[in-house]
C-alpha positions in Angstrom: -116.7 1.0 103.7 -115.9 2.5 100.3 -118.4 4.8 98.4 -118.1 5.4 94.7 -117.6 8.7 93.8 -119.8 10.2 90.9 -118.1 13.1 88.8 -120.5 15.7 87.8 -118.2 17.7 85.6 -116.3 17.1 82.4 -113.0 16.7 83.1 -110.7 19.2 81.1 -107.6 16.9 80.8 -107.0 14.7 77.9 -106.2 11.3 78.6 -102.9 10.2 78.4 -102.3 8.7 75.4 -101.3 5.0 76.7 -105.1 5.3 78.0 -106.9 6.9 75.1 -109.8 4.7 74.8 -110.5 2.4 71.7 -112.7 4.1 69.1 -114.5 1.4 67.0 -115.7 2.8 63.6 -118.5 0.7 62.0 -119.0 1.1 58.0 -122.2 0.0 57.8 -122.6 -2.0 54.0 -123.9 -0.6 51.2 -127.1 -0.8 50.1 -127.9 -3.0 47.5 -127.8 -1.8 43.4 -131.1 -1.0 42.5 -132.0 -3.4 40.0 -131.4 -3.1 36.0 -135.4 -3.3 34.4 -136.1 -5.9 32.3 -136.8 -3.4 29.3 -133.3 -1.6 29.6 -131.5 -5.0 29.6 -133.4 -6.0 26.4 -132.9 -2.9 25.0 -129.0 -3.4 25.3 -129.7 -6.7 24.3 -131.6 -5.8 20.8 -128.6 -3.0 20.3 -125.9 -5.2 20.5 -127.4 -8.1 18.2 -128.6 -5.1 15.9 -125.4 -3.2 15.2 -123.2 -6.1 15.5 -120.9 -6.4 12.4 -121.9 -10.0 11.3 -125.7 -8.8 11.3 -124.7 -6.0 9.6 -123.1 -8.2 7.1 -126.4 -10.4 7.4 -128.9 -7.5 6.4 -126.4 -6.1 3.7 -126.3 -9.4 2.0 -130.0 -10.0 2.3 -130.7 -6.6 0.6 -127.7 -7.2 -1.8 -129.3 -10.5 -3.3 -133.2 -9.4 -3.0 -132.2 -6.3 -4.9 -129.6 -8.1 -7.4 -133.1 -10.1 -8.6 -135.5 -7.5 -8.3 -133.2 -4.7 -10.4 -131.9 -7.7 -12.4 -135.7 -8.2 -13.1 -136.2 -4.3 -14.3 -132.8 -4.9 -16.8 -134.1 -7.7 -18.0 -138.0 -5.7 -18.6 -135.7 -2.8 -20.1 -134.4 -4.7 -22.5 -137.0 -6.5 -23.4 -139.1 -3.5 -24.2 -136.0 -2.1 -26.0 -135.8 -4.6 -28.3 -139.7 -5.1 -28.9 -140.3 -1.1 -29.3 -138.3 2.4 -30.7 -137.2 3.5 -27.5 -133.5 3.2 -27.8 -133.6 4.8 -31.2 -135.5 7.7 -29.4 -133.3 7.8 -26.9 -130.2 7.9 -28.7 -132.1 10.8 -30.3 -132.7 12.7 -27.5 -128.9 12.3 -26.5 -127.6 13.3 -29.9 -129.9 16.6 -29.6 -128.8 17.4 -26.5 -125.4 16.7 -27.3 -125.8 19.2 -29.9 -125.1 16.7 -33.0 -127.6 16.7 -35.1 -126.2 14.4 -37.6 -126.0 11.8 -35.5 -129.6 12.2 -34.5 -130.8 12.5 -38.3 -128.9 8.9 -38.7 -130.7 7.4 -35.7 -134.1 8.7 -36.8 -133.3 7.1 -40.3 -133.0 3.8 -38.1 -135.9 4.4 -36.6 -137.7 4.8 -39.6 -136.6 1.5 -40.9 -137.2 -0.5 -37.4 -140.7 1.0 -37.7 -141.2 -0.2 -41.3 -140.0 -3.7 -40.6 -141.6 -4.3 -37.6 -144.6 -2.8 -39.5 -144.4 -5.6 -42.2 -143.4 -8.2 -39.5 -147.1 -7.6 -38.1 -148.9 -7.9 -41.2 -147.5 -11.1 -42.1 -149.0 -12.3 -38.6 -152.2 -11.7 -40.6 -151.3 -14.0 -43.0 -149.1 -16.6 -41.2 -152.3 -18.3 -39.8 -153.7 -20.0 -42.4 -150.6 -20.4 -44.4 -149.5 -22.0 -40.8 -152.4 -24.4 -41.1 -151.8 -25.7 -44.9 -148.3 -25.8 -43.9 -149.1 -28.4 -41.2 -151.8 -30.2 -43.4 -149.2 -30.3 -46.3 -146.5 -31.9 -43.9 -148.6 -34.2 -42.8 -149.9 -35.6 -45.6 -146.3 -35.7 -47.0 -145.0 -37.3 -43.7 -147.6 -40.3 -43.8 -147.7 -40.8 -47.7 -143.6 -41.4 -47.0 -144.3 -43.5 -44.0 -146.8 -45.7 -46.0 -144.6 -45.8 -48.9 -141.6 -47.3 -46.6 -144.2 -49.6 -44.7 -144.7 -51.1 -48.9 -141.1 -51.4 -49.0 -141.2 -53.6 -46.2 -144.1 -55.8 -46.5 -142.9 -56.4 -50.2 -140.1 -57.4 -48.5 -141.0 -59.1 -45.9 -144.3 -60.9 -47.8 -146.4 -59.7 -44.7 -149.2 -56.9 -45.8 -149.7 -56.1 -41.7 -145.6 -54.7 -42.2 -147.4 -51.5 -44.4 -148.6 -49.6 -41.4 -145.3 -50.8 -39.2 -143.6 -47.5 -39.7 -147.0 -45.4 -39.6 -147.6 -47.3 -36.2 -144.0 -47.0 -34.9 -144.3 -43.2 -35.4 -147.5 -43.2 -33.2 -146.2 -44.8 -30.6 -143.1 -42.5 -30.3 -144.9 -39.6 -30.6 -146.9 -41.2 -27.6 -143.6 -41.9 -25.2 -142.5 -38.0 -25.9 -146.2 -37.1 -24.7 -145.7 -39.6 -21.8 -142.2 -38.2 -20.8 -143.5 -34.1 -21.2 -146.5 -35.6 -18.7 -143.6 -36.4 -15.9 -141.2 -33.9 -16.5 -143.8 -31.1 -16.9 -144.5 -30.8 -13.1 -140.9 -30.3 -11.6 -140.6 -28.0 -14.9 -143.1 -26.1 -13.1 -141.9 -26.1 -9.7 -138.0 -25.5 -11.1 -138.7 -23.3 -13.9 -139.5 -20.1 -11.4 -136.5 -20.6 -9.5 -134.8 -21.0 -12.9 -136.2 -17.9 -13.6 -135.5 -15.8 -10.6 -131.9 -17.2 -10.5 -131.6 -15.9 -14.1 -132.9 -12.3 -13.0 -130.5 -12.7 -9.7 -126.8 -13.0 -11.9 -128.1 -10.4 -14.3 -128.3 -7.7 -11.2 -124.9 -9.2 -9.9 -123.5 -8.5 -13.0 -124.7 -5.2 -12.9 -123.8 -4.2 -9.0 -127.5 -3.4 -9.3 -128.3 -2.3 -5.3 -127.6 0.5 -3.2 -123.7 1.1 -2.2 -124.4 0.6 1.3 -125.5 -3.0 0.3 -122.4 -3.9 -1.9 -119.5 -6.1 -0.7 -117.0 -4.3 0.9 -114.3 -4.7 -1.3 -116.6 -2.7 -3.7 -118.0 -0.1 -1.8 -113.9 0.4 -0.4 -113.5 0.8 -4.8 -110.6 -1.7 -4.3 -111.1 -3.6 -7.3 -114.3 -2.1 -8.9 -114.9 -2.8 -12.3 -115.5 0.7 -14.6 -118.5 0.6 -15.9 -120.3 3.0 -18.5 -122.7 4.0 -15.6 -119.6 4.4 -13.6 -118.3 6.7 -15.9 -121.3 8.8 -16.8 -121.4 9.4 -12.7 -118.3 10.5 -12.3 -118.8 13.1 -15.4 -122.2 13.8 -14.0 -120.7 15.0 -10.6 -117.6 16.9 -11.4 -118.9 20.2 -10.7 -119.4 21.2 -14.8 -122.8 22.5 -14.9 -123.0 22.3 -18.5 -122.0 18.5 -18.3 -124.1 17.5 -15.4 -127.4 19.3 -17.3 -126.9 18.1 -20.5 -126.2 14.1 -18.7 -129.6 14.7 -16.7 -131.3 15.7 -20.6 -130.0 12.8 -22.2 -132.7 10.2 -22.6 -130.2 7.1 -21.9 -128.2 9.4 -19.1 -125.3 10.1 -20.6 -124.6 6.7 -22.0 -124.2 7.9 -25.7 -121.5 10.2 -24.9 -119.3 7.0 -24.2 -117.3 4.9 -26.8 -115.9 1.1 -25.7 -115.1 0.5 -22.4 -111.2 -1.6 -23.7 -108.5 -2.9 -21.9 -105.8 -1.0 -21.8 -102.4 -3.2 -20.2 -103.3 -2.3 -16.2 -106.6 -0.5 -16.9 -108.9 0.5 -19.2 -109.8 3.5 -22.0 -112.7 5.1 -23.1 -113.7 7.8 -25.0 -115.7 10.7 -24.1 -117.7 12.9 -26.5 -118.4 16.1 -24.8 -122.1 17.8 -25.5 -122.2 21.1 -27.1 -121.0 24.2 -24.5 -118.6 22.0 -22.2 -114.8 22.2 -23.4 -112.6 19.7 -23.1 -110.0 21.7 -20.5 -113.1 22.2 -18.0 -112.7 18.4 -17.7 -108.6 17.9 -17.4 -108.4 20.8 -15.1 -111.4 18.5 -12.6 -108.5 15.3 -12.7 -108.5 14.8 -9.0 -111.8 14.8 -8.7 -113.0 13.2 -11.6 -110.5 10.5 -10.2 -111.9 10.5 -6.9 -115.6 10.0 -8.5 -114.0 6.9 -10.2 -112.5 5.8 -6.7 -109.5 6.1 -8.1 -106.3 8.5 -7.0 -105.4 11.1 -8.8 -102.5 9.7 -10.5 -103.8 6.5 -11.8 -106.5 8.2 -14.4 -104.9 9.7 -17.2 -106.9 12.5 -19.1 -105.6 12.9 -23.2 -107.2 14.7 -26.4 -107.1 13.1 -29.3 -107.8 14.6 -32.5 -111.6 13.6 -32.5 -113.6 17.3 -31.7 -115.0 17.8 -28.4 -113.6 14.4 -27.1 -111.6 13.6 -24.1 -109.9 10.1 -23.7 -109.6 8.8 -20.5 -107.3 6.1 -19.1 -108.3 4.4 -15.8 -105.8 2.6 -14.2 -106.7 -0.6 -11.8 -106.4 -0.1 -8.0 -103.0 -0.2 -7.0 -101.4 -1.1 -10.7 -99.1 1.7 -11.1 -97.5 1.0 -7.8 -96.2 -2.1 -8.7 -93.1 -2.3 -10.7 -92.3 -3.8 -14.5 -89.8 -6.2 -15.6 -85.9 -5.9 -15.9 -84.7 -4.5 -19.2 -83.9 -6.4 -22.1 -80.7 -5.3 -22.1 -80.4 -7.2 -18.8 -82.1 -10.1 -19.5 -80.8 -10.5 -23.7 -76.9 -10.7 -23.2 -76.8 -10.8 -27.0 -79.1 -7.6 -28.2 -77.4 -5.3 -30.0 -78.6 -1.7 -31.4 -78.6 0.0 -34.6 -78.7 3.2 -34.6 -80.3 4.3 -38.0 -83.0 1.8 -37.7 -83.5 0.1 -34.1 -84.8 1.5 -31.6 -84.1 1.7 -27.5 -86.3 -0.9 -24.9 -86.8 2.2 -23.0 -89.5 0.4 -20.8 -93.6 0.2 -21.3 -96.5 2.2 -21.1 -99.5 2.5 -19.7 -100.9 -0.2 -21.5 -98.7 -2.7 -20.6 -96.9 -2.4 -24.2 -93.3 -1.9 -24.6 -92.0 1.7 -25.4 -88.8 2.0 -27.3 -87.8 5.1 -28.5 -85.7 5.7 -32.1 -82.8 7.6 -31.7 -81.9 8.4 -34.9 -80.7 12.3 -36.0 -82.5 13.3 -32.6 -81.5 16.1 -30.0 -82.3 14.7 -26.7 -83.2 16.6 -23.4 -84.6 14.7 -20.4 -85.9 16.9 -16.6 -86.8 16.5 -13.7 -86.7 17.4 -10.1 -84.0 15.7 -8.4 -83.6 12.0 -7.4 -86.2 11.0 -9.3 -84.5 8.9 -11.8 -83.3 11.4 -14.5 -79.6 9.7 -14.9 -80.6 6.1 -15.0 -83.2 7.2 -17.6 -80.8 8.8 -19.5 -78.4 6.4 -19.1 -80.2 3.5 -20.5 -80.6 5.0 -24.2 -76.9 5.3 -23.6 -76.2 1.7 -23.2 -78.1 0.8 -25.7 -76.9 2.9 -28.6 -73.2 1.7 -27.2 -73.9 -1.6 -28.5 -73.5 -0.1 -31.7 -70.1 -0.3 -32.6 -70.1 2.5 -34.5 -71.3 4.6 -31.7 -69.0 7.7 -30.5 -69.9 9.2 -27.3 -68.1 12.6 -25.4 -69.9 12.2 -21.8 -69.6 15.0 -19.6 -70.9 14.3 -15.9 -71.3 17.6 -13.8 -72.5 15.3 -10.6 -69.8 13.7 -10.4 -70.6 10.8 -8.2 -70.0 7.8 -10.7 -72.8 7.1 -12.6 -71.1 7.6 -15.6 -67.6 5.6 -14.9 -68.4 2.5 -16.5 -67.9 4.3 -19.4 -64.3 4.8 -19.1 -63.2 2.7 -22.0 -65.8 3.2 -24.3 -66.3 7.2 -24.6 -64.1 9.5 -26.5 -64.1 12.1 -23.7 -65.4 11.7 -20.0 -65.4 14.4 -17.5 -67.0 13.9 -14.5 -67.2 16.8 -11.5 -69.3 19.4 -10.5 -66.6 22.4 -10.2 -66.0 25.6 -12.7 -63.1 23.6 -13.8 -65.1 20.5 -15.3 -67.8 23.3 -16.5 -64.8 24.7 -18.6 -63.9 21.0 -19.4 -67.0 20.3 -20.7 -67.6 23.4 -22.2 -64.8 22.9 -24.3 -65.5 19.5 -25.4 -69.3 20.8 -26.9 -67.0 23.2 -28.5 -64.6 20.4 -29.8 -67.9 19.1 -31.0 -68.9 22.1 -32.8 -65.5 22.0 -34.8 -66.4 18.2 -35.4 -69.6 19.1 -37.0 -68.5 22.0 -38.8 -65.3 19.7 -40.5 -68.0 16.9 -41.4 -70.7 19.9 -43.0 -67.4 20.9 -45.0 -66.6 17.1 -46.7 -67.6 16.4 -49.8 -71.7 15.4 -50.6 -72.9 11.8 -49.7 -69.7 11.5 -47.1 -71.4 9.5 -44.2 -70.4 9.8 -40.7 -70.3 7.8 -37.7 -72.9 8.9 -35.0 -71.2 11.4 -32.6 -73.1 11.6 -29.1 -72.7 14.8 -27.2 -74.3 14.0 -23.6 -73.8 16.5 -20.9 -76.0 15.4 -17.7 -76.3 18.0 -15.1 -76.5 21.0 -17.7 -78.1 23.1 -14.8 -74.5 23.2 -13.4 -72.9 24.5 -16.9 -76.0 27.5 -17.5 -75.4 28.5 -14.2 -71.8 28.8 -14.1 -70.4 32.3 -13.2 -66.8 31.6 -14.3 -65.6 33.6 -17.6 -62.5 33.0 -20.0 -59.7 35.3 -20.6 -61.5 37.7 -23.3 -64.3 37.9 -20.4 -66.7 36.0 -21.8 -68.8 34.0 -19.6 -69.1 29.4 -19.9 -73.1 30.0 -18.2 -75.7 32.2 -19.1 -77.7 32.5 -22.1 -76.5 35.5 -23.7 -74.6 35.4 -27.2 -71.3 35.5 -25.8 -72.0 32.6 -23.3 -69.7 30.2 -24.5 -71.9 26.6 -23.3 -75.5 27.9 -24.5 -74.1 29.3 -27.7 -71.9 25.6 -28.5 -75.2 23.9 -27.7 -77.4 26.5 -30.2 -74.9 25.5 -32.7 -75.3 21.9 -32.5 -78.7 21.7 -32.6 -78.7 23.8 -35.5 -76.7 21.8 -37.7 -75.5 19.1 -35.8 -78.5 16.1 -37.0 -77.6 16.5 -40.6 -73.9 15.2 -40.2 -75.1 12.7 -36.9 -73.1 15.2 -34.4 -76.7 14.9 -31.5 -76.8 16.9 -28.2 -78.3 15.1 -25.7 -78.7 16.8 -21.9 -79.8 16.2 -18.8 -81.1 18.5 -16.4 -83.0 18.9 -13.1 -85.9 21.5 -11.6 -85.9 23.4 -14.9 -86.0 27.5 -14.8 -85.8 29.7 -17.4 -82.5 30.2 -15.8 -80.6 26.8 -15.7 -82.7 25.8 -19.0 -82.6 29.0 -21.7 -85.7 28.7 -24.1 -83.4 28.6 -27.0 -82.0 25.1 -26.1 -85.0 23.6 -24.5 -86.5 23.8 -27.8 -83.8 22.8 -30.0 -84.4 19.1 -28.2 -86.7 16.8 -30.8 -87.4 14.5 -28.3 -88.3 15.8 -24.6 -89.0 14.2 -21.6 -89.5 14.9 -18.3 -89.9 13.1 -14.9 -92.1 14.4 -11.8 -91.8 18.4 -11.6 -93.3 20.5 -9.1 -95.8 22.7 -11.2 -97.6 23.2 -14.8 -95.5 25.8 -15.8 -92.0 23.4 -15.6 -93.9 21.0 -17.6 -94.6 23.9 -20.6 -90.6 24.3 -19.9 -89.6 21.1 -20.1 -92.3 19.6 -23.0 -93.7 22.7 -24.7 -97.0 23.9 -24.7 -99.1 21.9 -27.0 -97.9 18.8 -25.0 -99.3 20.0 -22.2 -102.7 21.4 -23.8 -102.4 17.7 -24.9 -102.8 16.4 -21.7 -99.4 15.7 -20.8 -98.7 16.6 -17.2 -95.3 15.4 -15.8 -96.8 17.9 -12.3 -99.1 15.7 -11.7 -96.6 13.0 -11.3 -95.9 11.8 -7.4 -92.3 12.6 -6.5 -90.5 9.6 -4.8 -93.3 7.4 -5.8 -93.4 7.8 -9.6 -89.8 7.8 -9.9 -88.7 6.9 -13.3 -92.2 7.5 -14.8 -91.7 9.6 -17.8 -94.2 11.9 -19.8 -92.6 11.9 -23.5 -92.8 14.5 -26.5 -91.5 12.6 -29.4 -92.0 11.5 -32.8 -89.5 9.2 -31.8 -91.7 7.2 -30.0 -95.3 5.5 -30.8 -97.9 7.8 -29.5 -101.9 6.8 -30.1 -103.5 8.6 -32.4 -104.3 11.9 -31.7 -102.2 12.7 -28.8 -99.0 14.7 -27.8 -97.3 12.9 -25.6 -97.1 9.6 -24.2 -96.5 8.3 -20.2 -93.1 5.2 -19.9 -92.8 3.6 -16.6 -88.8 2.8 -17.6 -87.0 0.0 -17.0 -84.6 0.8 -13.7 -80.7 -0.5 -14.5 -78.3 -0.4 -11.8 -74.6 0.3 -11.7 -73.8 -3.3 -12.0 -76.1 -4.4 -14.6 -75.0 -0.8 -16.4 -70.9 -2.2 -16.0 -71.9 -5.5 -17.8 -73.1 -4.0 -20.8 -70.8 -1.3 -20.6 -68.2 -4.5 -20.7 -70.1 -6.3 -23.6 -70.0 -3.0 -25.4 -66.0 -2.4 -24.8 -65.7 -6.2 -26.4 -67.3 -4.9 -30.1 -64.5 -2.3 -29.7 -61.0 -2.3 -31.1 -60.4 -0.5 -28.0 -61.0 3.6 -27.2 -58.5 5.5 -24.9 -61.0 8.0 -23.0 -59.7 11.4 -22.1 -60.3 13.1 -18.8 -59.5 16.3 -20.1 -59.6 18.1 -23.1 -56.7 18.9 -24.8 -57.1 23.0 -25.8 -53.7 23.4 -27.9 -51.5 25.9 -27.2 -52.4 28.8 -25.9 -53.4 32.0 -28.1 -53.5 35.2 -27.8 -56.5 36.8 -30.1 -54.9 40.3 -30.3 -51.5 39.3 -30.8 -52.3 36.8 -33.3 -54.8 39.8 -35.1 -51.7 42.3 -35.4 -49.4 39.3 -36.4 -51.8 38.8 -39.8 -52.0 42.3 -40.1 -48.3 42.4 -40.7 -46.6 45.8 -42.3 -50.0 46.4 -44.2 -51.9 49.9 -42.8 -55.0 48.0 -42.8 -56.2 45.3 -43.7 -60.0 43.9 -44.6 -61.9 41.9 -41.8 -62.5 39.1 -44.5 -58.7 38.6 -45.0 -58.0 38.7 -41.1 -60.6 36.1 -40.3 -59.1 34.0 -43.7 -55.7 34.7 -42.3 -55.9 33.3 -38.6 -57.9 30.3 -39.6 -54.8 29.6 -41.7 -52.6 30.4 -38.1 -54.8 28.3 -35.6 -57.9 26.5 -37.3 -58.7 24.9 -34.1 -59.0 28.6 -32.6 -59.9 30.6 -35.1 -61.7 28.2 -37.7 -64.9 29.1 -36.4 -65.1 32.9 -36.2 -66.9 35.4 -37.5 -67.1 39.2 -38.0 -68.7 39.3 -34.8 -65.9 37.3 -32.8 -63.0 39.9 -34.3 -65.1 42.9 -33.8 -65.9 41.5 -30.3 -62.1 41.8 -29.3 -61.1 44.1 -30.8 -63.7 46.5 -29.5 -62.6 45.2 -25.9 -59.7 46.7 -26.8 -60.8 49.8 -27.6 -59.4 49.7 -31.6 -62.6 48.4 -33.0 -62.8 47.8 -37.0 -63.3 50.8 -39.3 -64.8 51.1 -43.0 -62.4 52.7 -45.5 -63.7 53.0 -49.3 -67.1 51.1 -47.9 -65.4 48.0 -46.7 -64.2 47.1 -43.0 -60.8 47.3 -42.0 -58.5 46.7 -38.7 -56.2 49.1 -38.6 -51.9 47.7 -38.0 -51.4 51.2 -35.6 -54.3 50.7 -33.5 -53.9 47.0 -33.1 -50.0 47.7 -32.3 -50.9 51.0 -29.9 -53.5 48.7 -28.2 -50.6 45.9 -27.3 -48.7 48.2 -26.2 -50.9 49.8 -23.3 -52.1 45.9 -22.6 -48.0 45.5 -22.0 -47.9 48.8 -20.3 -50.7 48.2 -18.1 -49.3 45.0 -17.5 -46.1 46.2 -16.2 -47.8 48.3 -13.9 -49.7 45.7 -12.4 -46.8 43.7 -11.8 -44.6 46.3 -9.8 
């Protein structure tokens, strides 16, 4: 018999793991969502169909068309009561008053006066007009059936029938009875049409206009891609530019500003207006708000133009079409016209167009040229392009001097005089040399005989920065840079433009992120026609185009480097600038290295052929002292006049240019500076010699 055995206690023990029991976890499911209500769900609904775009674009065109013939409805009232009443003579008034030009408000009070006094005797002649109205229409009749009998005579006599003398009187009748007939039908759908007529009227009116709330406009409109300037546009934008003056004398004006406003014209990729400033607001408080005036106009900054023209208390605004400036202009001429020629006296250079679409050439004639910029921004090709124009005048001579050094100049190996091209101390000295060879040019051709006419002579340096800033100095220590009045390259370029346009000997230059440093005053001045590309602030633009450009409204600063490249603000009288203004803005024509060659090469063909030189040749070497105590001969002295006479009689080409100050400028180096004996100045023959001989001492010494 077996008993089962009944452990009271918990046994201590784990169980081994091959007999751990089976533990069974049940997850028990979750409990169902609660339930979305019925009101949340059409709330989500309503949302969604309520801010979804196409309703959106559902409401906005509803509003847009209701309020297109509902505003179109108030134009129409507007002018309507304009036209029947004074009140745009009054407002004009107002405007001129608050504008402070009371001229123009006596004229349109004389206006008014005469509006009043016509429409004055228009109204009495309605007193009148009645009964004259109602002989009128007796008289006419009577006439009209005394002609109509007389022609119904005609015919019975002709016909022998006496019924055939009211034939025309009854024909009349009856087709004045088939017009009543037809008004009868038509006059009913005229009825039911003519509202809708009407409101459809009213409807393109307000389109016309853009007359509804922004948020109701297209969205090319509201976005401003594409919007049309309009004079209410325009007053706006003046209204909110932050000029207190402006915006209070806008909000007194009876027509809101609308006076102040001349035509609205095309202009090539935009459109100009004029802006007649009221009395206390100055014409700078509106050129120095350009980015936001822009802005207001939905416009960047750099496609509205802001000008002065000579017109008092006016600003004239150009406003450039979204996007326009961006896209680029046509090839040259000189590309495209593979027989154009130039003439220097009288032609002038397709330099590329304006902002009005028009093309801008430029004459070239007796005029210093200099053309800035920062760099890369199309300053050479610029340049260059006036050059290859005026080369397809034969008679055309060009030194070149290229202080880059990269090539942009080579394809006119063949056709210049001189070309140096490199950026070194060395080609600085080169070029220096050939502006001086220049210099001697333009002196020999001031020496000739009256009415002697000379071939054009084109001095272009590009990269004059490089020369100004050169720290290399000559022999008698006298620097190529700097602007002092030893410097050798500022005071070569002085001469020029002092003298060089009378006898065609021109200076053209080149230069880029202009200082006072790398572009002296003196020579930045001397330039008759001055451009400049895209430059960093206002006060390189009064560098590189002078101050009354810029008080003009010229403002090369304002140009967008990279993007604007080869957009030029000009200073010229050289070039056709509206009336009124100083300067004038050329989107030129780009021309690349190939198209550049192929002129080049037509240009070499109207040639006899030209040998270019790489260098330029200085002579033989001189020696200023040595050559001073040689003239001076056995004589104890000897006057400064006859020393200068005498060495331009040794070397011309060294000496033929010197003054007092260039002998008393070596010889003072030399410590035997010139004397005055008897009132006149003299160079002694012992101190000349005694100063060669401590030179050679000195020199010996040195050399051990």
């Amino acid at each position: 018999m077996s008993e089962n055995v009944v452990h009271l206690h918990k046994p201590t023990d784990p169980p081994a793991p091959d007999t751990a029991p089976t533990v069974l976890t049940v997850v028990p499911d979750a409990p169902p969502a609660r339930p979305v209500p019925l009101w949340v769900r059409s709330g989500h609904a309503v949302k969604t169909a309520v801010t979804h775009e196409r309703t959106k674009t559902v409401v906005r065109a509803t509003a847009r068309h209701g309020l297109y013939t509902f505003n179109g409805g108030r134009i129409v009232a507007r002018r309507a009561w304009d036209g029947r009443t004074g009140s745009r003579y009054e407002r004009m008034i107002r405007a001129a008053e608050a504008a402070g030009n009371l001229e123009a408000a006596e004229e349109w009070e004389e206006r008014l006066q005469r509006f009043r006094a016509a429409r004055h005797h228009r109204r009495m002649d309605l007193l009148h007009s009645p009964v004259e109205a109602a002989k009128g229409v007796a008289v006419g009749a009577g006439m009209s059936i005394g002609v109509l009998v007389a022609l119904g005579v005609v015919m019975a006599i002709n016909t022998g029938q006496v019924g055939d003398v009211i034939t025309p009187l009854s024909a009349t009748i009856d087709f004045i009875a088939l017009l009543i007939r037809i008004v009868q039908i038509v006059w009913g759908p005229a009825l039911t049409i003519g509202p809708f007529l009407a409101l459809l009227a009213l409807w393109s009116v307000g389109r016309k206009q853009h007359a509804a709330p922004a948020w109701a406009l297209p969205a090319n409109v509201r976005s401003g891609e594409g919007e049309p300037i309009t004079p209410s546009i325009v007053v706006k934008a003046l209204r909110d530019l932050g000029v207190p003056a402006l915006a209070r004398a806008i909000k007194e004006m009876g027509d809101a500003g609308a006076s102040m406003l001349g035509p609205i014209t095309i202009a090539g990729c935009g459109v100009e207006v004029d802006v007649t400033l009221p009395s206390g607001v100055a014409t700078n408080e509106v050129q120095n708000k350009r980015r936001k005036l822009a802005e207001n106009l939905t416009r960047h900054e750099h496609e509205v133009f802001i000008t002065i023209p000579q017109a008092a208390r006016t600003v004239r605004l150009w406003i450039a079409d979204s996007g326009a400036l961006d896209e680029p202009i046509g090839p040259s001429p000189l590309v495209t016209d593979e027989t154009m020629t130039a003439d220097y006296k009288k032609g002038k250079a397709p330099w590329g167009q304006d902002l009005r679409g028009d093309a801008a050439a430029l004459s070239l004639y007796q005029r210093h040229l200099l053309i800035t910029g920062l760099s890369n921004q199309g300053k050479t090709v610029a340049l260059r392009s006036l050059a290859l124009w005026l080369a397809l005048d034969k008679s055309v001579q060009f030194l070149m001097g290229d202080l880059k050094g990269v090539g942009d100049w080579a394809m006119f190996d063949g056709l210049a005089d001189t070309l140096i091209q490199g950026p070194t101390d060395e080609h600085v000295i080169q070029v220096t040399e050939m502006v001086e060879s220049a210099v001697d040019e333009m002196n020999r051709r001031i020496q000739a005989p009256p009415g002697t006419v000379f071939p054009p002579l084109i001095v272009l340096v590009d990269e004059a920065q490089v020369a100004f800033m050169c720290p290399a100095k000559d022999e008698e220590k006298r620097p190529y840079g700097g602007s002092k009045a030893n410097s050798r390259y500022f005071m070569a370029v002085r001469k020029i433009h002092n003298q060089g346009r009378a006898v065609n000997v021109l200076m053209w230059q080149g230069t880029q992120d202009p200082t006072n440093e790398n572009l002296p005053k003196l020579v930045r001045e001397g330039a008759h026609t001055r451009a400049s590309l895209a430059l960093g602030t206002e006060s390189q633009a009064r560098m590189a185009l002078g101050d009354k450009a810029v008080d003009g409204g010229a403002a090369p600063n304002l140009l967008r480097p990279g993007l604007d490249r080869g957009t030029l603000v000009v200073a010229s009288d050289g070039i056709e600038i509206p009336a009124g203004q100083s300067s004038i803005t050329v989107r030129t024509h780009y021309i690349d290295d190939d198209a550049a060659t192929a002129i080049t090469d037509r240009a070499k063909a109207l040639r006899d052929g030209v040998t270019t030189l790489h260098a330029v040749d200085r002579g033989p070497e001189h020696d200023p002292l040595a050559d001073i105590a040689a003239v001076v001969g056995d004589a104890p002295r000897v006057r400064t006049k006859d020393v200068l006479a005498r060495l331009a009689a040794r070397n011309p080409v060294a000496y033929g240019d010197w003054s007092f100050l260039d002998l008393k400028r070596v010889l003072d180096d030399a410590g035997v500076g010139p004397y005055k004996s008897d009132g006149v100045m003299c160079v002694a023959r012992d101190r000349v010699a005694r100063a060669l001989a401590d030179r050679d001492a000195e020199g010996s010494a040195s050399a051990e």
